[in-house]
C-alpha positions, 0 to 999 in steps of 0.5 A: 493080120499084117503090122504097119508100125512097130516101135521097140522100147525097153519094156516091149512094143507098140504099134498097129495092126491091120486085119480084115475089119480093123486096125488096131492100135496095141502096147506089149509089155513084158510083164503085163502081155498085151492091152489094145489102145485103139481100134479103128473099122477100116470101113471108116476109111477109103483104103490104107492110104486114106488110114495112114493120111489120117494117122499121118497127123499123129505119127510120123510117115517114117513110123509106118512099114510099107508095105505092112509086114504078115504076122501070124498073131500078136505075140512077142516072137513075131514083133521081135522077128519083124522088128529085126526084118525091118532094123537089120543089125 
């Protein structure tokens, strides 16, 4: 699994995932855990590129990682250790 856009707010994170099928577009809350608020199959798109042109309507291009980063799991650890790798202090 690899995280191609991660944004931080005061309640918790959103962003996107990709895995081998799909990409998932997901919200985490501190106090209510995880809710999936999108799934998209990556056979409906050419390759990552394609998906992010697509996306590019809604999202600006500087939202998204590049290249995605690996994460073991959709937990509030690995979304707090990216976003540090990706927003050095």
């Amino acid at each position: 699994m690899e995280i191609l856009v991660l944004k931080s707010y005061a309640s918790g994170y959103r962003g996107c995932v990709l895995d081998d099928r799909e990409y998932l577009f997901f919200q985490y809350s501190r106090k209510r855990g995880l809710k999936i608020l999108q799934r998209y199959r990556r056979s409906e798109f050419e390759n990552l590129e394609h998906f992010i042109g697509v996306m590019a309507k809604f999202l600006s291009l500087s939202a998204f990682i590049l290249p995605p980063q690996p994460i073991s799991g959709l937990t509030e650890g690995e979304m707090e250790r990216v976003y540090a790798k990706i927003h050095p202090a």
